[in-house]
Every structure is written in structure tokens, then in C-alpha cells.
N, CA, C and O atoms as a GROMACS GRO file, in nm:
protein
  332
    1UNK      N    1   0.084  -0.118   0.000
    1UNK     CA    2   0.000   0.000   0.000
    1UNK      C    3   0.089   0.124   0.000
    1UNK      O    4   0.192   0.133   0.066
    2UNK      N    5   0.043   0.211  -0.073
    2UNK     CA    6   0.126   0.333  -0.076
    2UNK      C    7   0.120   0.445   0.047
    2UNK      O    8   0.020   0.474   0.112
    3UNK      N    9   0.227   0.490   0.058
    3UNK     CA   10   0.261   0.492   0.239
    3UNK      C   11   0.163   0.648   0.220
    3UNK      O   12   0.128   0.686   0.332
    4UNK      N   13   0.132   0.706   0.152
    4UNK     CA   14   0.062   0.888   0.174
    4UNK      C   15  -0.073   0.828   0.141
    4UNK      O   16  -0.158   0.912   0.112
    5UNK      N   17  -0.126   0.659   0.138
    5UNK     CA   18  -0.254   0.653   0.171
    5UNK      C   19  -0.310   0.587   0.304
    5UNK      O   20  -0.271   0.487   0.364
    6UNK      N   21  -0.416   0.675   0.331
    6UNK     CA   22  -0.503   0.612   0.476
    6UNK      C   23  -0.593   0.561   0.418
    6UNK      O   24  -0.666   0.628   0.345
    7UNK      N   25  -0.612   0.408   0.442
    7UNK     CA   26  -0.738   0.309   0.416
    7UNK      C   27  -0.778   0.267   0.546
    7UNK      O   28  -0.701   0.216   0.627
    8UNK      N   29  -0.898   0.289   0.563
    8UNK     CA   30  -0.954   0.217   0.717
    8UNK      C   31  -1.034   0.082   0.664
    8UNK      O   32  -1.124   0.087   0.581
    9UNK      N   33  -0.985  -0.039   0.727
    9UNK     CA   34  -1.042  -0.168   0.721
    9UNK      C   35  -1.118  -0.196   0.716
    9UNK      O   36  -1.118  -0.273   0.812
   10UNK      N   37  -1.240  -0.204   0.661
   10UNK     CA   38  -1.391  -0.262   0.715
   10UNK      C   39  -1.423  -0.415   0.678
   10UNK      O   40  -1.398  -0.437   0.560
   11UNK      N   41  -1.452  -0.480   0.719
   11UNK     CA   42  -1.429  -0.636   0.677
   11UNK      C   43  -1.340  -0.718   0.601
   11UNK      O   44  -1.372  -0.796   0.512
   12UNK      N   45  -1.198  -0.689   0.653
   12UNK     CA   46  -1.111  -0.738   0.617
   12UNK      C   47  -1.113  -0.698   0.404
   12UNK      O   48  -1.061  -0.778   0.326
   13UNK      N   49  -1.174  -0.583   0.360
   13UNK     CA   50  -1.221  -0.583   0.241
   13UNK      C   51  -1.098  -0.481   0.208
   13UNK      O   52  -1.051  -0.505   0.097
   14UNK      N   53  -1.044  -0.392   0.264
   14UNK     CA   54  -0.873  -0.320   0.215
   14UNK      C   55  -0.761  -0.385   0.298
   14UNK      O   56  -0.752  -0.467   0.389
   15UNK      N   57  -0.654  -0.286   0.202
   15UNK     CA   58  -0.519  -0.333   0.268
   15UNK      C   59  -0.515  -0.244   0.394
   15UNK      O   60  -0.571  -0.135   0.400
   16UNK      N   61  -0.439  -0.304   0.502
   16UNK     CA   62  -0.370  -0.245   0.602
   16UNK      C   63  -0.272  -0.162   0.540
   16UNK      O   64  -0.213  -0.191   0.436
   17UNK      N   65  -0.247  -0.003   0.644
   17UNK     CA   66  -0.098   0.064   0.578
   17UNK      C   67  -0.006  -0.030   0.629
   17UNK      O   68  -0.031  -0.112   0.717
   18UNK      N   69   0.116  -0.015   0.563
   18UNK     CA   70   0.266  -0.036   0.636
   18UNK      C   71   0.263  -0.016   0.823
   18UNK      O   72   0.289  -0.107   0.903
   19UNK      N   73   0.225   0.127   0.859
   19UNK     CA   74   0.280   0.135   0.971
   19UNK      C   75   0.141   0.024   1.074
   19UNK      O   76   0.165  -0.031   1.181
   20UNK      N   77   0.010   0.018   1.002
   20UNK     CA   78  -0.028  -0.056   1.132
   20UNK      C   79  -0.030  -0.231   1.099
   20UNK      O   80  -0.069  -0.317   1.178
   21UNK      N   81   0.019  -0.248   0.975
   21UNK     CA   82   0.115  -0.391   0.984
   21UNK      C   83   0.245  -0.411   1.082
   21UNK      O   84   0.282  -0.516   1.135
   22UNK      N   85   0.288  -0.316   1.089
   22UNK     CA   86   0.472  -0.316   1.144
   22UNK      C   87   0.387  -0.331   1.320
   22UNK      O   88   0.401  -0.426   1.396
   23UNK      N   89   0.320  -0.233   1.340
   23UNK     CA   90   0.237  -0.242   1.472
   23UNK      C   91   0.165  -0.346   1.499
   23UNK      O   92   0.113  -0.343   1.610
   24UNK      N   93   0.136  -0.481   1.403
   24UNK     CA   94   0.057  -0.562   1.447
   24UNK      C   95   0.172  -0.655   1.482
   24UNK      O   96   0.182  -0.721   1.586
   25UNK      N   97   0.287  -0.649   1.350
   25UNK     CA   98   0.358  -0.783   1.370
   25UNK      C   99   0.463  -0.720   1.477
   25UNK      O  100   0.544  -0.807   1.509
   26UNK      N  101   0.489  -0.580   1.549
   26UNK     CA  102   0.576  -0.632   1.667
   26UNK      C  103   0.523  -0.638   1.771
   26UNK      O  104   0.596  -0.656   1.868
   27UNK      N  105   0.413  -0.628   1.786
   27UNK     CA  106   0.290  -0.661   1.931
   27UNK      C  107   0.271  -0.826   1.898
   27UNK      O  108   0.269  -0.913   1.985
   28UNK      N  109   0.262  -0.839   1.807
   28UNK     CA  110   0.313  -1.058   1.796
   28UNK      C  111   0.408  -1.100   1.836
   28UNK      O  112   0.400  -1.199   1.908
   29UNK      N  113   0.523  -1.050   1.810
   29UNK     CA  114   0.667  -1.085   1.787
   29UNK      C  115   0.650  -1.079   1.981
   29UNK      O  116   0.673  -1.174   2.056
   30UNK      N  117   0.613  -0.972   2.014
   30UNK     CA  118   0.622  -0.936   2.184
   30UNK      C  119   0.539  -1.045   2.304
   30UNK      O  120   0.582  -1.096   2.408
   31UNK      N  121   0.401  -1.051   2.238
   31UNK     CA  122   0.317  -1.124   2.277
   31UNK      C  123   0.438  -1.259   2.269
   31UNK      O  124   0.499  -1.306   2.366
   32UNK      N  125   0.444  -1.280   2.196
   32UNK     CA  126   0.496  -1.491   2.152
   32UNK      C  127   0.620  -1.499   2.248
   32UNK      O  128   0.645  -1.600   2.315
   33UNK      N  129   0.703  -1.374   2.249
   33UNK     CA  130   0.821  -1.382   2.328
   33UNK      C  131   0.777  -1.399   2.519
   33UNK      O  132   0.852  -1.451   2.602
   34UNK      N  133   0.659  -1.347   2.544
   34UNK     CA  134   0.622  -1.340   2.723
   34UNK      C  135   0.478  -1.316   2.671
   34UNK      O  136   0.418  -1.212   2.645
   35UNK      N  137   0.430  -1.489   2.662
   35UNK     CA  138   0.253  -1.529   2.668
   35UNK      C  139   0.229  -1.481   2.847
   35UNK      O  140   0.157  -1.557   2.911
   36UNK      N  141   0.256  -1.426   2.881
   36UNK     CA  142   0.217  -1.375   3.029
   36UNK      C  143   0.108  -1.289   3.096
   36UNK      O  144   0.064  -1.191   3.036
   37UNK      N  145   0.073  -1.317   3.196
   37UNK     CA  146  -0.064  -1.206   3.266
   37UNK      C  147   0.041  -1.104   3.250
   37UNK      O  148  -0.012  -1.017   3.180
   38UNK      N  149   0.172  -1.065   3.281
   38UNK     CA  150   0.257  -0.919   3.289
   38UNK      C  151   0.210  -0.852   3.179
   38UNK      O  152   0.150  -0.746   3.196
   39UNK      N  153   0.235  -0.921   3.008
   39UNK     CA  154   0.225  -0.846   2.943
   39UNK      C  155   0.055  -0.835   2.884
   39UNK      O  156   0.008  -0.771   2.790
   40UNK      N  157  -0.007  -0.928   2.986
   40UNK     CA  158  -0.147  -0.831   2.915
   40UNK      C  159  -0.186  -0.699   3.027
   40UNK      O  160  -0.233  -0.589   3.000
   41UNK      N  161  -0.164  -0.729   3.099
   41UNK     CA  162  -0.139  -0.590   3.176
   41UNK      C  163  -0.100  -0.440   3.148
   41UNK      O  164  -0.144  -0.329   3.178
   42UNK      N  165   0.025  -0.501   3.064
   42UNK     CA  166   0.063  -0.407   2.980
   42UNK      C  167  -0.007  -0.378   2.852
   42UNK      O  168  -0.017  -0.260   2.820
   43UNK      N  169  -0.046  -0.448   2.791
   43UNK     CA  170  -0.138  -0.410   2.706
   43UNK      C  171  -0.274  -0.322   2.724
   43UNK      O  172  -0.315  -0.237   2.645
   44UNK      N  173  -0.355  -0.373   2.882
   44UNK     CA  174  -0.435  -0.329   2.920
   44UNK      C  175  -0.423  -0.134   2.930
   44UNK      O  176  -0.487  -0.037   2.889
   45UNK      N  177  -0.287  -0.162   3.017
   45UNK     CA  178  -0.241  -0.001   3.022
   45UNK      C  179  -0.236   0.026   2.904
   45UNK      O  180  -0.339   0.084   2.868
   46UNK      N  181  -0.152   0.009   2.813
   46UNK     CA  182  -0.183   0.057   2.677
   46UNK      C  183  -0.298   0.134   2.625
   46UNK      O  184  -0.303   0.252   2.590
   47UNK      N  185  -0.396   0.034   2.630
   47UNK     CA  186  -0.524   0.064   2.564
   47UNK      C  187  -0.609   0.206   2.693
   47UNK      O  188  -0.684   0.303   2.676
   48UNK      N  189  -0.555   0.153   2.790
   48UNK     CA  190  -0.595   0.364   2.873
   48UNK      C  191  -0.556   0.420   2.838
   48UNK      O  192  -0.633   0.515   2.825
   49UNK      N  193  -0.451   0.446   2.795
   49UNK     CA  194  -0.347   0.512   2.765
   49UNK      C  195  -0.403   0.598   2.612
   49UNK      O  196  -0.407   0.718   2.586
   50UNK      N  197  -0.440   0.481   2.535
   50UNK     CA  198  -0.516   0.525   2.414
   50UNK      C  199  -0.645   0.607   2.399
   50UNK      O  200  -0.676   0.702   2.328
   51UNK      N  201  -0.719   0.520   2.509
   51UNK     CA  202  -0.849   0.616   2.542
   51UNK      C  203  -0.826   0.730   2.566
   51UNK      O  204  -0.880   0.816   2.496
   52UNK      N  205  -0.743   0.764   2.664
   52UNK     CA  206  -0.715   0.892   2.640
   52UNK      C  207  -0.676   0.997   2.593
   52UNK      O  208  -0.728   1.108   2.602
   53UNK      N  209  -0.568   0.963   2.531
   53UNK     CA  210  -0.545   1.066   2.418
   53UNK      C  211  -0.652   1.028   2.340
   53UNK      O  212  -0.696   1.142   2.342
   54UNK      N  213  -0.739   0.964   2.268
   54UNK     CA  214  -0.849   0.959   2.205
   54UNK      C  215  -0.994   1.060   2.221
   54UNK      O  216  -1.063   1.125   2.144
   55UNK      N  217  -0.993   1.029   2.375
   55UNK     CA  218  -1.126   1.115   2.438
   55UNK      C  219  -1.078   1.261   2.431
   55UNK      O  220  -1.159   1.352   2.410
   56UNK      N  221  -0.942   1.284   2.449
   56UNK     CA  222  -0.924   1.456   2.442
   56UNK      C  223  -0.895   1.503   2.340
   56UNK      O  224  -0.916   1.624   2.326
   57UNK      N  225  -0.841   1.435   2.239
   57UNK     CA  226  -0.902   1.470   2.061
   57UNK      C  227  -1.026   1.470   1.995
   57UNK      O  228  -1.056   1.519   1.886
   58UNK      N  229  -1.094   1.408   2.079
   58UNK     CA  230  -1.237   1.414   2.052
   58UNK      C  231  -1.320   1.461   2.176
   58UNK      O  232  -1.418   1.397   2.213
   59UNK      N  233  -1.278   1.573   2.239
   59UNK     CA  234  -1.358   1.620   2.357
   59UNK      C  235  -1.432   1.516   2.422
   59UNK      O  236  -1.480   1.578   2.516
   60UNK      N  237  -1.456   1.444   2.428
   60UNK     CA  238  -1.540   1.347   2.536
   60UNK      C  239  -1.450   1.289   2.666
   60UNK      O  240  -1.340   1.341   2.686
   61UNK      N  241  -1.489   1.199   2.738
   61UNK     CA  242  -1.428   1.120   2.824
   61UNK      C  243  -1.384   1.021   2.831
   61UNK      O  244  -1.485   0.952   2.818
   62UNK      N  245  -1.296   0.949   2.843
   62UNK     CA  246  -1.252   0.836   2.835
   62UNK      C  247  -1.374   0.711   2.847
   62UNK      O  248  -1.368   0.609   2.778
   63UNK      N  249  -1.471   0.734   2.932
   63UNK     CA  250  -1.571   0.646   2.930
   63UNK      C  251  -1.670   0.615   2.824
   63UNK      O  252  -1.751   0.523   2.816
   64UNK      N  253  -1.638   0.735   2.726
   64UNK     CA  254  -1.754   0.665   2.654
   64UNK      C  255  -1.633   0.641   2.496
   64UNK      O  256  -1.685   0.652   2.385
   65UNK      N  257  -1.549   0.624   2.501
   65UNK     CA  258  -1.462   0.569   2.340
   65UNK      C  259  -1.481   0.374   2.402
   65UNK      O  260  -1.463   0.323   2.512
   66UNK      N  261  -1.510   0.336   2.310
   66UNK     CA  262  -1.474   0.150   2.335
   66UNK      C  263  -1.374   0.127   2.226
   66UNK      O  264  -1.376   0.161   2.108
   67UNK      N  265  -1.309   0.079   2.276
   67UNK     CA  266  -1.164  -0.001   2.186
   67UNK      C  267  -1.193  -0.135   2.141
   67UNK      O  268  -1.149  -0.224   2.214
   68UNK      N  269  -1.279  -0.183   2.004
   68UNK     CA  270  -1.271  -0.340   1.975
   68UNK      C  271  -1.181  -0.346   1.867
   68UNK      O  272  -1.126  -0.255   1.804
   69UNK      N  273  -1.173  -0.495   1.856
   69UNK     CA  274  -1.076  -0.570   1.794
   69UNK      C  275  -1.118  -0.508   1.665
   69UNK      O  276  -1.073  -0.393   1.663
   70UNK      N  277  -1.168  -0.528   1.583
   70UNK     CA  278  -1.270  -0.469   1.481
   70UNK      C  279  -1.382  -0.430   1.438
   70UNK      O  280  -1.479  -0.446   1.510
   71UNK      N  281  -1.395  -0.378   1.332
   71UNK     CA  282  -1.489  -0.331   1.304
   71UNK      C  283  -1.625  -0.391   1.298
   71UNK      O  284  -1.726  -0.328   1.331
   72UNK      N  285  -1.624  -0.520   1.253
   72UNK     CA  286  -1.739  -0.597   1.316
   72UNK      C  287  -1.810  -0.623   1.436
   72UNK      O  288  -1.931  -0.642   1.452
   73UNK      N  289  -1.712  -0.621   1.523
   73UNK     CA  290  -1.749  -0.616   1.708
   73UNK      C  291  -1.766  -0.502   1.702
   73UNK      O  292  -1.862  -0.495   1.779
   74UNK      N  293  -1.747  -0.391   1.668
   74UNK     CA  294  -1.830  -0.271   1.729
   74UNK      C  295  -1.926  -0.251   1.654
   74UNK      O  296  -2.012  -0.176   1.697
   75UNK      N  297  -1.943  -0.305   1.529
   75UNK     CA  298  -2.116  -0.314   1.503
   75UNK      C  299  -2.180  -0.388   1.548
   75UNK      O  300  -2.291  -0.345   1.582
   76UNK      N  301  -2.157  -0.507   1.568
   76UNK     CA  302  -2.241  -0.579   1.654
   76UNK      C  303  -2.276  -0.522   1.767
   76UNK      O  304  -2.395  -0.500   1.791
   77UNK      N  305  -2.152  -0.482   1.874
   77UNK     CA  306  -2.194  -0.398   2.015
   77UNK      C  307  -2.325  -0.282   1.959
   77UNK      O  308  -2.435  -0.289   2.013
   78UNK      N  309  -2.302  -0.189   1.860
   78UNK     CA  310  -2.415  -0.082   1.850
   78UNK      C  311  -2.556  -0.173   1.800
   78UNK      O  312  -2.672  -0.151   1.833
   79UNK      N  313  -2.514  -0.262   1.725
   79UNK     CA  314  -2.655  -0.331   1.702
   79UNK      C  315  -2.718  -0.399   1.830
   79UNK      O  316  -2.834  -0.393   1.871
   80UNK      N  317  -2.617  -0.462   1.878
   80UNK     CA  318  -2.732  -0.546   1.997
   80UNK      C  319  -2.749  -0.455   2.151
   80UNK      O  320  -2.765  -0.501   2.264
   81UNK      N  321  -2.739  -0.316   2.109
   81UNK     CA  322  -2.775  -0.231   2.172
   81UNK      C  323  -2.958  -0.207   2.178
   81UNK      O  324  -3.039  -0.172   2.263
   82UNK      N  325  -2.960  -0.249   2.030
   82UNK     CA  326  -3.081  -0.159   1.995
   82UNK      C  327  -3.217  -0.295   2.018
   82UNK      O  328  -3.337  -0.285   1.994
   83UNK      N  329  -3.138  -0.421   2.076
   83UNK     CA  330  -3.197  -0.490   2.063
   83UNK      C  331  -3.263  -0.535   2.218
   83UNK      O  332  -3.345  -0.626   2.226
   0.00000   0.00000   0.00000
């Protein structure tokens, strides 16, 4: 993929950029090296970490951004909201 384009994923139907391939495969490479409760911990922090700078780029609060795996789980979450 050409690196001055942003494609966002929606059912596995585009390419990933470069940089959030390089970000998937060294969060693997990390994960496989220490399968450990430490490093989901660390991951956990991570993902606050994200919320927040997230919620204050987007004026809201950290409580209301949800972080899923993809884009499918967070349609599902808004759909079986309504249900």
C-alpha cells in the first residue's frame, strides 16, 4: 500500500498501511516472546493510555470511546444495543 494513503479496514475488504502492519507484527513478535498475565497488563495499560489521548481529541471522556478488535465487534456492540 502506498505509504501517503489512509485506508480504514472494514471487513477485512482493504489493505492495512505499512505502519499498522509493522504495529501488528511487533505486538506478535512481543506477545509470543512473554505469553504472560505481565504483558497483558501491559497491554491493558496501553489501551488507557489510548483512550485517552483519544477522548481529548475528541472532547469526550474516556468512558464513553470502546476499543474493539474490529470493526465488526463494534457493530455488533451498536446493534445489539438496539436490541
Amino acid at each position: 500500500m502506498a505509504e501517503d494513503l489512509a485506508v480504514l479496514n472494514a471487513a477485512n475488504l482493504c489493505p492495512s498501511s505499512a505502519p499498522v502492519l509493522e504495529a501488528l507484527y511487533k505486538a506478535t513478535r512481543e506477545m509470543d516472546r512473554q505469553p504472560s498475565p505481565a504483558y497483558r497488563e501491559e497491554m491493558h495499560d496501553a489501551k488507557e493510555v489510548t483512550r485517552r489521548i483519544l477522548a481529548e481529541f475528541l472532547r469526550v471522556t474516556p468512558e464513553e470511546i470502546v476499543i474493539t478488535r474490529n470493526t465488526s465487534e463494534s457493530n455488533n456492540l451498536v446493534s445489539s444495543a438496539w436490541t
